[in-house]
N, C-alpha and C positions, 0 to 999 in steps of 0.2 A: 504494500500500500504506500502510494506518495504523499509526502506531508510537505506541503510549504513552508521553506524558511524564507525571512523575508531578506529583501535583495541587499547584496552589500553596491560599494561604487560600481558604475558599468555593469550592474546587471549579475548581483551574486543570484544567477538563478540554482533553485536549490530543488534536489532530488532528495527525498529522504525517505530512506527506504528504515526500516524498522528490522531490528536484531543485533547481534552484538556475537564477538569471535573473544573467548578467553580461554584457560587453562582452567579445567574444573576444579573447582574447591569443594572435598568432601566433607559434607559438612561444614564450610566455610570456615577454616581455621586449625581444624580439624584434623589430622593423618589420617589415612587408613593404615592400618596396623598392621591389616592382614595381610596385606603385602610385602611385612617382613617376614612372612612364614619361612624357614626354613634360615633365615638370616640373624643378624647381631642384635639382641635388641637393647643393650647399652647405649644409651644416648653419651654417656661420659663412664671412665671409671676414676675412684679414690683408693690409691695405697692397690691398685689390681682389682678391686672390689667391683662389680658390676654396679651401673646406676640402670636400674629396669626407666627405660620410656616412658612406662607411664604412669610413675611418679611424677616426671614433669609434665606432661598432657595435662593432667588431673589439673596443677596447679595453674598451667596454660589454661584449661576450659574457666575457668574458675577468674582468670584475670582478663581474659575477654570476655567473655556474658556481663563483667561491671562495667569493662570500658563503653562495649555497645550501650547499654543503657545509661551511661550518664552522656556519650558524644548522640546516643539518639539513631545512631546506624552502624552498620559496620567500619571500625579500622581500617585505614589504607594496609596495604604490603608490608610499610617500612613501621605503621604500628606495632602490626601483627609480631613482625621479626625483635620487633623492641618487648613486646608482653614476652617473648618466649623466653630471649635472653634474659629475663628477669624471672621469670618461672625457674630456670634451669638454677639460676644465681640464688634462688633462697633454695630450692632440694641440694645443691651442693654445700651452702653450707650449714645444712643439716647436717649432712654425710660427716664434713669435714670435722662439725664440733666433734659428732660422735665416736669418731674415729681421735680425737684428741681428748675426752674424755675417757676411753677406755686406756690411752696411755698414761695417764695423770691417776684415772684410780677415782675420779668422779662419778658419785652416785646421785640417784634422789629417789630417795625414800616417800613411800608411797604416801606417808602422811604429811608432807611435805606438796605431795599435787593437790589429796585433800582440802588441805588449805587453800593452795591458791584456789582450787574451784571454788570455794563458797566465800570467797573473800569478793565473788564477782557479784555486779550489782544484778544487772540480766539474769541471774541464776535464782535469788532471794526473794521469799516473802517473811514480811516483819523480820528480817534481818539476819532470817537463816535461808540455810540453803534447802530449796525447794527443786524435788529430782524431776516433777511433772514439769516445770519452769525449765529446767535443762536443757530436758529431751525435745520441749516444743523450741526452744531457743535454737536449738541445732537442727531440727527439721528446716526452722524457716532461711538457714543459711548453709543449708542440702549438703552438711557432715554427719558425720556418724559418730555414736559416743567417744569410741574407741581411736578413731580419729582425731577428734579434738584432744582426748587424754594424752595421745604420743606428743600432740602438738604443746601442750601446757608443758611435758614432760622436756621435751628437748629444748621449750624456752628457759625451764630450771636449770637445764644444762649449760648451755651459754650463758647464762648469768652468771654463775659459781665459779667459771673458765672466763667472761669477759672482766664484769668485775675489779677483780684484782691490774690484770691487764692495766684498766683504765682510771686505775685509782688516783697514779701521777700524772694523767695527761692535763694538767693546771696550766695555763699562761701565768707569769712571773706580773709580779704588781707594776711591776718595770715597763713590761711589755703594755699591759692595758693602761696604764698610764698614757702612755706615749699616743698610743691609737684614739684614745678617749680625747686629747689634746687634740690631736690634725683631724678629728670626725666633728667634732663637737664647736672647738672655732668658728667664731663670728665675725665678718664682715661687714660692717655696713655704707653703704657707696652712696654718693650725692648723684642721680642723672639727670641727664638733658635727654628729649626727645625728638627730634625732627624729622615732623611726618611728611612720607611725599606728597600726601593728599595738602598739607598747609601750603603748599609753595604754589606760587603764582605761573599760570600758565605761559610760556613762551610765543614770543609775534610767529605769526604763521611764517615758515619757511620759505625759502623761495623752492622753485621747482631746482634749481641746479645744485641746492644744498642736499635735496632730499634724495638724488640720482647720487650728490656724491657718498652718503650715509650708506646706499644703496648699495653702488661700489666696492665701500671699505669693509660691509659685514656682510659678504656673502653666505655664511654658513647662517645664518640669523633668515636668510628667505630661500637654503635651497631644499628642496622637497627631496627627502631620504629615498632609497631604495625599495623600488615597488616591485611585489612578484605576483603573479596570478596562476594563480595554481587550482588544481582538481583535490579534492579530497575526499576520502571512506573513513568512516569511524565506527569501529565495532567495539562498544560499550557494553559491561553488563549496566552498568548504571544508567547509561540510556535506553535499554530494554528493559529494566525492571518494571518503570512503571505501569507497561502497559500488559505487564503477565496478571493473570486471572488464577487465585489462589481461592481454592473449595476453601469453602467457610468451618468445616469439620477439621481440616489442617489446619487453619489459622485457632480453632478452639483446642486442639490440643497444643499445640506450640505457645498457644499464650498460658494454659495452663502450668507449663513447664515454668517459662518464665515467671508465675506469680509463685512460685514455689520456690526458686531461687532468689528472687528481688524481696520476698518476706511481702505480708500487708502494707497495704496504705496506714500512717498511724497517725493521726489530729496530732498536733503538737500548739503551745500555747507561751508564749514569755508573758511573765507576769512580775508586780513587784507586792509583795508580802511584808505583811506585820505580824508577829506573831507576839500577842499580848497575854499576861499571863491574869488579869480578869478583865470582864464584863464592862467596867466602868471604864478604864483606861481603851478598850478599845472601844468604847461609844465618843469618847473627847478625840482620840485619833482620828476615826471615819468622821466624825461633823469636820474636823479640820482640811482634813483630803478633798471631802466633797467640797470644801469654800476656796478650790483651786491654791491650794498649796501643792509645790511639786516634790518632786521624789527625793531631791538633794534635805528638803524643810521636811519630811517628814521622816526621814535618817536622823534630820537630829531631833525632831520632836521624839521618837522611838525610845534615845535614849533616856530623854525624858522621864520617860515611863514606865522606864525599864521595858521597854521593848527591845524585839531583834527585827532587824529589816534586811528582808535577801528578796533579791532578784532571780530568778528562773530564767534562761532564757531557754525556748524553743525547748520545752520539758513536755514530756508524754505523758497519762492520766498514770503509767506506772512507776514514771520517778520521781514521781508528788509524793514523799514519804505517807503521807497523814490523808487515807483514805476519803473522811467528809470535805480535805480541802479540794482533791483532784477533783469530787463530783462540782463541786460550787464554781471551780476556776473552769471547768468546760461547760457550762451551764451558766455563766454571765457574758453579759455584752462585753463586748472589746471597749476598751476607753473608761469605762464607769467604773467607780468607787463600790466595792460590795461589803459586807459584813455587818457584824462579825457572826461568823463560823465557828461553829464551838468544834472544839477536838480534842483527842487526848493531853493535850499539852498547854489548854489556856484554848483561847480567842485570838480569830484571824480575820483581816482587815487585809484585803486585795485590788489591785486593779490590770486589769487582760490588759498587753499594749500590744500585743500582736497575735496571728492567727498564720497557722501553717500545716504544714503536711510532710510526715519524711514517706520517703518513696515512691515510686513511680505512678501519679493516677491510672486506672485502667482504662482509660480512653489511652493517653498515651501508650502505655505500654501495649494495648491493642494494637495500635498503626506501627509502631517499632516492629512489633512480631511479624507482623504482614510484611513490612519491607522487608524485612531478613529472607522472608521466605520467597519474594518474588527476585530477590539478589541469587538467592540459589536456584532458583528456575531457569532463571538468566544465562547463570552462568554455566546450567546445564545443555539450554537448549544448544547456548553456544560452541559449545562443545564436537555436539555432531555437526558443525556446519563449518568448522574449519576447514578440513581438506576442499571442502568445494569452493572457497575462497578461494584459497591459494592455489587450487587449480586454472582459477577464471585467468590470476593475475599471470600464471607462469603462462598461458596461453596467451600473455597480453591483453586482453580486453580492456576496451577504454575504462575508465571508472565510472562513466556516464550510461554504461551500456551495460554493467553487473547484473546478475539478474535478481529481480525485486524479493524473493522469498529468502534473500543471504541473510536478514536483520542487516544493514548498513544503512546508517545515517551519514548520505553524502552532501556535497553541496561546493558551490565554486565563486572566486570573487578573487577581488586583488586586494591586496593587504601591506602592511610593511613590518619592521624586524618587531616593532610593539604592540602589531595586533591592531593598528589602524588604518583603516580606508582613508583613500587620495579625500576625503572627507573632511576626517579627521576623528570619525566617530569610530566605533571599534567596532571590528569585525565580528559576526554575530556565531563564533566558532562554540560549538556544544562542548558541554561537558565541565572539570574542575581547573583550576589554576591550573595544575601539574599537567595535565592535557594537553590545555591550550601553550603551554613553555614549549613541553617536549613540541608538539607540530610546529610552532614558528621554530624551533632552530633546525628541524628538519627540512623546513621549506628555503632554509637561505642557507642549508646546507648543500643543497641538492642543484643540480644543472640543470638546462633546459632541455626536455626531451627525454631526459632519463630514464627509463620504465617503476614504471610504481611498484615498489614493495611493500610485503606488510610487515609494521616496524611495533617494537613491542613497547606500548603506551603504561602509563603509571596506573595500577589498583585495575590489572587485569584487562587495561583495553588496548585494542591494536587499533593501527592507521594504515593507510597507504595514501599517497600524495601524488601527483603529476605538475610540474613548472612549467606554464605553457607559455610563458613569457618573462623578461626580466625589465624593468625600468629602471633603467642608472638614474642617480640620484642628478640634479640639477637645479642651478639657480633660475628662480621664477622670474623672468621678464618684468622688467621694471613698470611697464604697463599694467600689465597683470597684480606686481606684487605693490601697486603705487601706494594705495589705503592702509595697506601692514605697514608699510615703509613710513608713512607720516606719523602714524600709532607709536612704534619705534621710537624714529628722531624725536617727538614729544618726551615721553617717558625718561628717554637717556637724557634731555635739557635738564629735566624735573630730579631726577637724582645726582645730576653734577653739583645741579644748584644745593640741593641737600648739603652734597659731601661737602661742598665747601663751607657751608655753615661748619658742620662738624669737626673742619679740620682746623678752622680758626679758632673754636672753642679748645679742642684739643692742642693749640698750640700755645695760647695762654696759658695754660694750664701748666705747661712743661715749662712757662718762662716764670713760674711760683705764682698765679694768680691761681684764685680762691674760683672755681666752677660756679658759686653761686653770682659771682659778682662778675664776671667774663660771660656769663647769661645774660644779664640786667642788662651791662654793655649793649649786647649784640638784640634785646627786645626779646628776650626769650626768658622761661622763668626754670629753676631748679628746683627741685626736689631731691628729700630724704628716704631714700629707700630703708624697706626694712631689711634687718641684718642677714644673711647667707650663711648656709654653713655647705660643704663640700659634699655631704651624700642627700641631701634633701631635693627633691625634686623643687624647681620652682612653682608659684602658684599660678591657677589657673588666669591665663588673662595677662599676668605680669608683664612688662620689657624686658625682663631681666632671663633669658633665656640658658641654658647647660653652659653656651659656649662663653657666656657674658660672666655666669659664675669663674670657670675654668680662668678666664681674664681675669678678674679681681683677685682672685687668691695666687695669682704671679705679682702681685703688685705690690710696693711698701706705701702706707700712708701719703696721701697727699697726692699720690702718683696718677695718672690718667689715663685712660683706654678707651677707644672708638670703635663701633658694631654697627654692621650694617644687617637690618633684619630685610624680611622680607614686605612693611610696613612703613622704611626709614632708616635714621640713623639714631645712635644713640651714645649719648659721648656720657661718661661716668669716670668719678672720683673716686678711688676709697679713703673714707674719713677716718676710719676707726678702725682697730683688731681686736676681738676679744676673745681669749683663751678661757673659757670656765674650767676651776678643778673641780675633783670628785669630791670634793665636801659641798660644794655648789650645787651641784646636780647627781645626788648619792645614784638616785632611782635609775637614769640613764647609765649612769656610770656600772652598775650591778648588772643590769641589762648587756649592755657589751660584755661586761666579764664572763655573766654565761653564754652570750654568745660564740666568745671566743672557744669557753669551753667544749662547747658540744662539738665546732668545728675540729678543734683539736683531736678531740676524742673520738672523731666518729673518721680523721685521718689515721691513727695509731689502729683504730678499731681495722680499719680497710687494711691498713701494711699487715698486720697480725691476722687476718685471713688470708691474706697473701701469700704470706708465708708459709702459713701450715697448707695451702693448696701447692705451694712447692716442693714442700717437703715428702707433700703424700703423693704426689707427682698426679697431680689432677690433670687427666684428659679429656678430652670433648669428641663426639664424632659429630662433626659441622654438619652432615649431608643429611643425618637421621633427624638432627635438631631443624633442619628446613625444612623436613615434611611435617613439621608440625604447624608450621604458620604459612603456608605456601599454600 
């Protein structure tokens, strides 16, 4: 069936034929296994040890079914290949600890898993461990008891083994010092602004000004490199949408998925009084209701000897106190409610937001359908390969294919960015990575060349034909008159700028004060607020990354000029100020753990490195491809 696409320059008329040429994915991500009958099924060994395959599959299915449902579809290629090597990369260093606990003589004793199990909140009602709570816990995240216990059990392991490991990995007070000083440093700059838009328009040019402008920037009006080319594109993702998937398949399949993704659960932020009688929370709620905010009623709390905690995005199951979960999903959003009696005294709340964890089933509906019309796709495509490539090795024009291949083709002229002699963009189907790969094929390839079919990103092929080439060339002064005058305007308009700026800029450097070398010149200064070297600038500011990167090269008093894409901007720095960490404790404790965890989680990475060399960890690369291929 032909579908019109709409014309690019000269007439992109478009043939579009429906289907798509890939390499099947079983089960989309998926190996087949059985295919290693008779062969290796060590994906890696430790110490000689076998690493059985599917150990890692498991943990591969397991980290794709999350990513599709938070990205909403399937992973490209280069995902897929990234979830596996990270599947492979935590079953190895499983292997590895266990293999370095049995050298060390590390145990964990079973009352020791005991505990961490009931120590888990998911696990508990009123604050023990509840085994129905478990079992349904692990259902909804499709483990098995026994499963999860190895897994609690080898995180005991690595603990008892990391630990000590990372006990010295500390930054020296020396070190966070130092870094706290050059992170923390403030700046503060005097600027000037001078916008193009303020500067006064330039006397109309003469014609022999504007031919000579014309002249001097020829790259400024010549028209790049044009090619006109044929193209096929065999997409699953351009076929999926129009596969028709029985509704019995899309109900088991979303089945699956709601069994893996766990339920939809209300969730609720709220902010809580928790008073310990009757009267103190009637004086609290009259105060709340007469618009006092949450900061005023923190301290009226203490007041009262109250406690005031905030929930945010809390479930009806991690409201400790039963009467409160029903009341806090059972009030309006915004209002003042209470009080709530409970075990514990009187409570006094207000809902300030409303949510949901996990996928709605409408979404997760239409997610499962695409999955399944992406494997359709990439099945049908499957059988229709050889007879592609038979068309092409036969030669057939790409206009003349025949309509039952799945090929979305279509033809027009274009340039190396993907834009028509236009200027608009070529209406080329499919993802970014697509559209890259065909233009550098299309300005890689000669005129006349015979069409191949070339292997496209996340399972699509192409084939192209250049049925002509346009050398690039300067546009006729005729022709390009109206750019040309747009031009010469614009460059009058920012000379004139720069020279504001560079006169300010040069007072500056002869010891004059920016605010008074403004005044001078009719222009007024301003005090910016102070910079420091990792903060992004604010929205909106003058004061952009590269303006930062300029002032913090400068000493006091010293000058700098930027030209944005708005103007110009000539700045001072007035001031430097170094804060210590008595100044700012809380920042300063923050980078220190910062530094720590980075430390530690380098020593952590050398120190598995090591013991994978020591145990002589191998990989077999080709069995780990069938797993995300």
């Amino acid at each position: 069936m032909l579908v019109q696409v709409r014309k690019l320059m000269g007439g992109w008329s478009a043939r579009v034929f429906f289907g798509v040429l890939v390499m099947a994915f079983v089960g989309w991500g998926v190996s087949n296994v059985l295919t290693l009958v008779g062969g290796d099924s060590a994906v890696a060994r430790v110490a000689g040890v076998p690493v059985d395959v599917s150990l890692v599959q498991a943990r591969y299915q397991k980290l794709l079914n999350q990513a599709a449902q938070q990205a909403g579809g399937q992973p490209s290629l280069a995902e897929r290949q990234q979830l596996a090597m990270q599947a492979l990369s935590m079953v190895l260093r499983t292997q590895v600890m266990r293999a370095e606990a049995v050298k060390l003589g590390v145990a964990t004793p079973d009352a020791a898993v005991r505990a961490q199990l009931a120590a888990i909140p998911q696990f508990q009602t009123n604050g023990a461990f509840d085994k129905a709570k478990f079992t349904q816990a692990l259902a909804q995240i499709n483990s098995s008891p026994d499963e999860f216990i190895g897994e609690v059990k080898d995180g005991l392991i690595s603990r008892q083994i990391m630990v000590p490991v990372l006990g010295g990995a500390q930054p020296s007070d020396l070190m966070v010092s130092r870094l706290f000083a050059l992170l923390a440093q403030q700046r503060t700059p005097a600027l000037v602004t001078i916008p193009f838009s303020a500067q006064a328009q330039p006397a109309a040019p003469t014609d022999a000004a504007l031919q000579r402008f014309w002249r001097n920037h020829p790259a400024a009006f010549t028209a790049p490199e044009y090619r006109k080319i044929e193209l096929v594109i065999l997409s699953p993702a351009l076929l999926a949408p129009t596969e028709q998937v029985a509704s019995q398949d899309v109900d088991a399949a979303l089945a699956r998925a709601e069994a893996a993704a766990g339920p939809v659960i209300p969730e609720r932020t709220v902010q809580v009084l928790s008073v310990p009688d009757l009267a103190a929370s009637s004086r609290l709620e009259a105060a709340w209701k007469k618009g006092a905010d949450w900061a005023k009623m923190q301290k009226l709390a203490k007041i009262y000897g109250a406690s005031a905690i905030e929930l945010d995005h809390a479930s009806a199951q991690q409201i400790p106190e039963t009467s409160l979960a029903k009341a806090v999903f059972a009030a309006d959003t915004g209002k003042v409610t209470g009080p709530v009696a409970g075990d514990a005294g009187m409570y006094v709340f207000k809902v300030t937001g409303e949510a949901e964890a996990g996928t709605p089933p409408a979404v997760l509906r239409a997610q499962v359908t695409q999955q399944l019309q992406l494997q359709m796709a990439q099945n049908d495509v499957a059988g229709r390969l050889d007879a592609v490539q038979d068309a092409l090795a036969a030669q057939t024009p790409l206009d003349q294919l025949p309509g039952n291949l799945g090929l979305t083709a279509l033809s027009g002229t274009l340039d190396a960015a993907g834009l028509t002699p236009d200027g608009t963009p070529a209406p080329l189907p499919g993802g970014a990575d697509l559209k890259a790969a065909i233009l550098k094929a299309a300005f890689a390839a000669n005129k006349g060349d015979p069409a191949q079919l070339q292997n496209g990103p996340d399972g699509s092929y192409f084939a192209l034909s250049v049925d002509d080439v346009i050398a690039p060339a300067v546009e006729p002064y005729d022709v390009a008159k109206a750019k040309v005058a747009a031009a010469w305007t614009q460059a009058q308009i920012e000379r004139e700028a720069e020279v504001k700026a560079a006169d300010l800029f040069e007072a500056v450097s002869q010891g004059q004060a920016l605010s008074d070398a403004a005044k001078a010149a009719g222009l007024s200064a301003s005090t910016a607020a102070p910079v420091t070297r990792g903060a992004a600038p604010a929205a909106g500011s003058v004061i952009d990354q590269n303006l930062v990167s300029l002032l913090f090269s400068l000493k006091p008093g010293q000058a700098t000029m930027e030209k944005t894409a708005s103007g110009y901007v000539v700045a001072q720095l007035m001031s430097v100020n170094t804060p210590t960490p008595d100044q700012d404790p809380q920042d300063y404790q923050a980078l220190s753990a910062a530094m720590m965890r980075g430390l530690q989680n380098d020593v952590a990475g050398s120190f598995l490195d090591a013991l994978q060399a020591n145990l002589k960890v191998s990989i077999n690369q080709k069995l780990l491809a069938q797993l995300y291929q």
